[in-house]
Backbone as ProteinMPNN parsed JSONL, in Angstrom:
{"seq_chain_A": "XXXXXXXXXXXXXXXXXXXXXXXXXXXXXXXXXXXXXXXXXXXXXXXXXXXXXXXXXXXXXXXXXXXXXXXXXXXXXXXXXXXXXXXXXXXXXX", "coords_chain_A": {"N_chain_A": [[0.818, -1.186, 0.0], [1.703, 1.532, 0.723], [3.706, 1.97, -1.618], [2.3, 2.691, -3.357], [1.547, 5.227, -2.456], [1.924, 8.507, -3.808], [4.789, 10.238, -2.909], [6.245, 12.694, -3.695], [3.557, 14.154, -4.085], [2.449, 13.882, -1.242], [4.139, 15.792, -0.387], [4.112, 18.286, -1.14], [1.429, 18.678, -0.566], [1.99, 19.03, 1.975], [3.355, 21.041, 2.375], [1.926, 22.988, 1.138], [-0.2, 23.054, 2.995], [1.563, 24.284, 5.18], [2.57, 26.379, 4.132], [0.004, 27.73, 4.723], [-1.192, 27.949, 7.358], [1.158, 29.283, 8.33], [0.587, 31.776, 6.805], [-2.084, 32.554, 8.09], [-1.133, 32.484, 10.563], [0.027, 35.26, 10.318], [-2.526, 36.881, 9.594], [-3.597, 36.799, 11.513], [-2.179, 38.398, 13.336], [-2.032, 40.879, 11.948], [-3.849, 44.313, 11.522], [-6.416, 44.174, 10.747], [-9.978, 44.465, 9.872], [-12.289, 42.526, 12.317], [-13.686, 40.755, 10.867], [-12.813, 40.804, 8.169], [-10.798, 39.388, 8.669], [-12.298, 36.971, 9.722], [-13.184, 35.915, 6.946], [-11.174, 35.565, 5.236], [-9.731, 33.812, 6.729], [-11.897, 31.31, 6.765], [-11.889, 31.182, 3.914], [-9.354, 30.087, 4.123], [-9.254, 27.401, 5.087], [-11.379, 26.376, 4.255], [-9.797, 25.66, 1.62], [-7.788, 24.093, 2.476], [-9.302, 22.34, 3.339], [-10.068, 20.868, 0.573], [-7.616, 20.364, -0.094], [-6.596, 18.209, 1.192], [-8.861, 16.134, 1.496], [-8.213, 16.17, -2.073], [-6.102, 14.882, -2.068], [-6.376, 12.688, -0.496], [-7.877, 11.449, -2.506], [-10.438, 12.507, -3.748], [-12.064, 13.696, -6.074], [-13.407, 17.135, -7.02], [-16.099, 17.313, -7.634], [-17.228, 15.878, -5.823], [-17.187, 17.467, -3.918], [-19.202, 19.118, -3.771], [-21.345, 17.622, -4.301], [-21.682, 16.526, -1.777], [-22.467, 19.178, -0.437], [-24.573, 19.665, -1.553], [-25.834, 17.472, -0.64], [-26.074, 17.902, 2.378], [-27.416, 20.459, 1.775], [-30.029, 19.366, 0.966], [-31.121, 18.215, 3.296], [-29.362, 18.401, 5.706], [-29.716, 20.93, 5.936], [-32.345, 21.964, 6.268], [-33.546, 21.07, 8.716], [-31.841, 22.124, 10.324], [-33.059, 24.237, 10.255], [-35.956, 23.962, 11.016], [-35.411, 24.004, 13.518], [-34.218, 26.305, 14.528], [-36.454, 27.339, 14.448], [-38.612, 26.603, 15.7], [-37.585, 27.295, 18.549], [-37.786, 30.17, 17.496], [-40.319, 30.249, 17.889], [-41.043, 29.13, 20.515], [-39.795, 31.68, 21.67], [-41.167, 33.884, 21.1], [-43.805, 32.644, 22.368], [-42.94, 32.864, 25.079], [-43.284, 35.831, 25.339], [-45.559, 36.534, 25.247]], "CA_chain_A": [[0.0, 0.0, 0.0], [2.813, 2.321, 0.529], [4.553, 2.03, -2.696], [1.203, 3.267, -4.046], [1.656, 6.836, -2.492], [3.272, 10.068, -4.431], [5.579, 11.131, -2.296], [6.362, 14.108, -4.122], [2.621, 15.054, -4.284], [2.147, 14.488, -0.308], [5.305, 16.554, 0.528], [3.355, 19.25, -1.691], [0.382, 19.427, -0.246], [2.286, 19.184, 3.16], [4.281, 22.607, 2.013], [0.955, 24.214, 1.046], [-0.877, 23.364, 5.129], [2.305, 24.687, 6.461], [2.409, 27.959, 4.572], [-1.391, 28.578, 4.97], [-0.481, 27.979, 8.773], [2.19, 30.36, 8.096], [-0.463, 32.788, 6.456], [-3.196, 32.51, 9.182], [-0.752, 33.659, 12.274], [-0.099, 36.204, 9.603], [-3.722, 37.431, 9.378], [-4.514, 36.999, 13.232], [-1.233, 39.478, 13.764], [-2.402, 42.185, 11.009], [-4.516, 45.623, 12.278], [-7.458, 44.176, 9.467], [-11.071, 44.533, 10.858], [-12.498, 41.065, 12.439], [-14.983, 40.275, 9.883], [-12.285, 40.038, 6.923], [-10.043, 38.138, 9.062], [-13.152, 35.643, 9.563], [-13.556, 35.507, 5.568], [-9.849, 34.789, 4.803], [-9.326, 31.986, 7.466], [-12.512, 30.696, 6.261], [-11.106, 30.696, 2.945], [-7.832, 28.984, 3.788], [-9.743, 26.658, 5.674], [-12.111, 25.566, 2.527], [-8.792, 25.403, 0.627], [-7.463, 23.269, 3.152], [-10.532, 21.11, 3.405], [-10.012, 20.426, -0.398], [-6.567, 20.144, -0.586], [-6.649, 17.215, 1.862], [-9.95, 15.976, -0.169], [-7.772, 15.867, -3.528], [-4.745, 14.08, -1.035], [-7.466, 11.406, -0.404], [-8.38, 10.862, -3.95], [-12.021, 13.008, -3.456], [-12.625, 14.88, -6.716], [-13.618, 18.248, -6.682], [-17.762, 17.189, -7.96], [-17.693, 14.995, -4.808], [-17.418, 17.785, -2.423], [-20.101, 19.673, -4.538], [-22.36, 16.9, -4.272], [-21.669, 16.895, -0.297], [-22.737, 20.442, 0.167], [-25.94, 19.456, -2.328], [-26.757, 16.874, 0.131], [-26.111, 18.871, 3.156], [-28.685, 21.865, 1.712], [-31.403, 18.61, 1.259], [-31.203, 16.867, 4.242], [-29.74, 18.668, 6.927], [-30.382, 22.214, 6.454], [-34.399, 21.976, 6.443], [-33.655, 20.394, 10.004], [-31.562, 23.289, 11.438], [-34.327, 25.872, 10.06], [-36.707, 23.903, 11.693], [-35.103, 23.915, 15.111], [-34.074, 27.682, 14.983], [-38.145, 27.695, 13.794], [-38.984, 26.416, 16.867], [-36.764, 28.216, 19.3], [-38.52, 31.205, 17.936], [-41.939, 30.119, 18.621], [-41.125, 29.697, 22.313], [-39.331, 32.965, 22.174], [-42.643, 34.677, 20.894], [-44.792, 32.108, 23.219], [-42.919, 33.269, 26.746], [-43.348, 37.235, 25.653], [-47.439, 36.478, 25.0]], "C_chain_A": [[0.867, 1.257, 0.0], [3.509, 2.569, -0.663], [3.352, 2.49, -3.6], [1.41, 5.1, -3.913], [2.731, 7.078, -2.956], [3.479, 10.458, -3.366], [6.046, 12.668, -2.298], [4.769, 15.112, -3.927], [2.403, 14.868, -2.278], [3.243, 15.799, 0.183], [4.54, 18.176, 0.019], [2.406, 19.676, -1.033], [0.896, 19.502, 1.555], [2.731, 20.982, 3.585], [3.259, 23.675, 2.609], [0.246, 23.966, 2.083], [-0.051, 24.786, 5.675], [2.303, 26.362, 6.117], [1.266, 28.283, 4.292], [-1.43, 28.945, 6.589], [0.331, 29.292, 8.992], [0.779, 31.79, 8.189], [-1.377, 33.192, 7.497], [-2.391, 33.509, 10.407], [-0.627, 35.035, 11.515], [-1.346, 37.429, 9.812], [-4.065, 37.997, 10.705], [-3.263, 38.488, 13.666], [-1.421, 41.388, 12.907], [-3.526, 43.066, 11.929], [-5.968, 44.769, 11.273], [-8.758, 44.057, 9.987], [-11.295, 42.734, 10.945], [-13.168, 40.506, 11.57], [-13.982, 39.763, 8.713], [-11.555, 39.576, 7.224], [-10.437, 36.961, 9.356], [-12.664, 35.347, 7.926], [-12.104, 35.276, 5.039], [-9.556, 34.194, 5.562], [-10.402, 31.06, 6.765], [-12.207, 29.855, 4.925], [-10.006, 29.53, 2.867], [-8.325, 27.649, 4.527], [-10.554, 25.901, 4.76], [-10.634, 25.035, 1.553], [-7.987, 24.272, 1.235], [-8.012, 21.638, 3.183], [-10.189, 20.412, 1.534], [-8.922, 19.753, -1.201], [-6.415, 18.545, 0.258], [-7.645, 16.05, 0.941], [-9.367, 15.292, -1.118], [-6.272, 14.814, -3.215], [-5.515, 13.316, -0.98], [-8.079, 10.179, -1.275], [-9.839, 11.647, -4.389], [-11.302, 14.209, -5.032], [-13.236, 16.276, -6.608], [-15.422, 18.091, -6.405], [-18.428, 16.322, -6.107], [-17.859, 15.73, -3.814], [-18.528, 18.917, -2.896], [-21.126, 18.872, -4.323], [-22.444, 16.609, -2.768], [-22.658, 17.973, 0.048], [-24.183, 20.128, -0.845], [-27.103, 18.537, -1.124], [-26.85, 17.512, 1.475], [-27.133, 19.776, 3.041], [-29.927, 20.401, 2.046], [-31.724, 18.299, 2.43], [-30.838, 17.46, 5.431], [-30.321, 20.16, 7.287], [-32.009, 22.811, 6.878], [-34.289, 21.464, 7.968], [-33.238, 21.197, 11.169], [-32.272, 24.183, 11.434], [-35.237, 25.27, 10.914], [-36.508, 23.451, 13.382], [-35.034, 25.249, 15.037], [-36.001, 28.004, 14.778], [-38.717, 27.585, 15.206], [-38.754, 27.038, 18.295], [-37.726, 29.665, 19.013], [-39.707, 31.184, 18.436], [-41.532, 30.167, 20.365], [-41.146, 30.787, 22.875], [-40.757, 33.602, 22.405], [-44.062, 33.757, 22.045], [-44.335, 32.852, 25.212], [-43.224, 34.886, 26.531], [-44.796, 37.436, 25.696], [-47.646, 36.662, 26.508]], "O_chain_A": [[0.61, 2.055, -0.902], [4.012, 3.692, -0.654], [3.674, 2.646, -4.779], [1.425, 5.95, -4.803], [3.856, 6.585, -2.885], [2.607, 11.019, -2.702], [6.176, 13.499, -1.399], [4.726, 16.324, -3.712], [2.147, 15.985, -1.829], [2.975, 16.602, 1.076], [4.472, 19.098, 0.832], [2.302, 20.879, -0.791], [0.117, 20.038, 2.343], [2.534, 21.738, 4.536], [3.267, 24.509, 3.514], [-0.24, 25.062, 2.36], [-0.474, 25.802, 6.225], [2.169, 27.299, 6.904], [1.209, 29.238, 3.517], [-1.67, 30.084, 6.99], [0.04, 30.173, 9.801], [0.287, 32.424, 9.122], [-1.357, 34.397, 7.749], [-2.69, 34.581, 10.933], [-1.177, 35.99, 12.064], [-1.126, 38.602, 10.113], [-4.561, 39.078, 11.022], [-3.679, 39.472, 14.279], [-1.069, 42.522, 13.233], [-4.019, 42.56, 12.937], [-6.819, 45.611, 11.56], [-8.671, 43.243, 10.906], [-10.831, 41.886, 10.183], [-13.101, 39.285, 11.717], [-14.109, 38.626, 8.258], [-11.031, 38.953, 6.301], [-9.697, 35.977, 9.39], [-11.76, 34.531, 7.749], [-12.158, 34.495, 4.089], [-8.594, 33.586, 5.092], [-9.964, 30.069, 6.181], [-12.21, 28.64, 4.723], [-9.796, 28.589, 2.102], [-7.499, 26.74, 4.444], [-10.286, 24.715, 4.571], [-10.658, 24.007, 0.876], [-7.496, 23.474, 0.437], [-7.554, 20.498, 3.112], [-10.105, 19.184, 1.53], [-8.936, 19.059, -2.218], [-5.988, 17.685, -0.513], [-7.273, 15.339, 0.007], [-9.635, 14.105, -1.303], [-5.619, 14.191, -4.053], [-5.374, 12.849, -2.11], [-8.465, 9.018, -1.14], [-10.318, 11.291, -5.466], [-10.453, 15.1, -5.012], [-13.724, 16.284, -5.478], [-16.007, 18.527, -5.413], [-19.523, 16.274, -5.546], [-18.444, 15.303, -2.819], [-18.622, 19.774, -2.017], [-22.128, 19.544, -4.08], [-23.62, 16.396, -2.475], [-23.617, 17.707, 0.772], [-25.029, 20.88, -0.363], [-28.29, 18.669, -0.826], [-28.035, 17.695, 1.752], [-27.816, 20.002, 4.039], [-30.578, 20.352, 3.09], [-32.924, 18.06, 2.566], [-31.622, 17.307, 6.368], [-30.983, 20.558, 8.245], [-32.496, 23.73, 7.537], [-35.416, 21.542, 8.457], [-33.679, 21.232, 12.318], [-32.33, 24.994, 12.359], [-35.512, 26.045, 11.83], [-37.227, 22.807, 14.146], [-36.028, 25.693, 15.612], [-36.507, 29.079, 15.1], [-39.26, 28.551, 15.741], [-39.688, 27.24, 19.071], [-38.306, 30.233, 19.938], [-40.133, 31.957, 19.294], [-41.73, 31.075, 21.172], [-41.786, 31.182, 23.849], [-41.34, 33.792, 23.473], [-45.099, 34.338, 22.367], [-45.08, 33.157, 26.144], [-43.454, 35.428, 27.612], [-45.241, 38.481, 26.169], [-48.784, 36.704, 26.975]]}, "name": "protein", "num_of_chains": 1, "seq": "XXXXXXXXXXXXXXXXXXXXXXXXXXXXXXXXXXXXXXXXXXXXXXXXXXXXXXXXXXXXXXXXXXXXXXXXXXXXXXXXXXXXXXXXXXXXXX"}
């Protein structure tokens, strides 16, 4: 099983963790308001998630078809808990 893995391609995607790692203390050390230091960790964090992913063997369509099933299946489940939560809210101010 070993003689199966690229070596060259994990040492690659090892590089590109370390300087997003790199990048990140980067970001957290910059003056930049908090909001676009959320949306570029986020970023390197999706890029992360994919680069690992494509280290795995996971196609790009596969994590597309993830987030497809994710909207079907679980998001209708968290709307209808925050759905609920408000009804109480609005039931204890009655």
């Amino acid at each position: 099983m070993l003689y199966e893995i690229d070596w060259i391609n994990v040492i690659e995607h090892f590089i590109i963790i370390w300087l997003i790692v790199i990048f990140f203390t980067y970001i957290n050390k910059t003056s930049l308001p908090a909001k676009t230091k959320d949306y570029v960790q986020l970023a390197a964090i999706l890029f992360i998630l994919l680069t690992i992913l494509h280290f795995m063997g996971f196609e790009l369509y596969i994590t597309f078809r993830l987030i497809e099933w994710a909207t079907k299946f679980v998001l209708p489940w968290v709307a209808l808990y925050w759905l609920v939560r408000l009804i109480k809210v609005f039931e204890k101010k009655s």
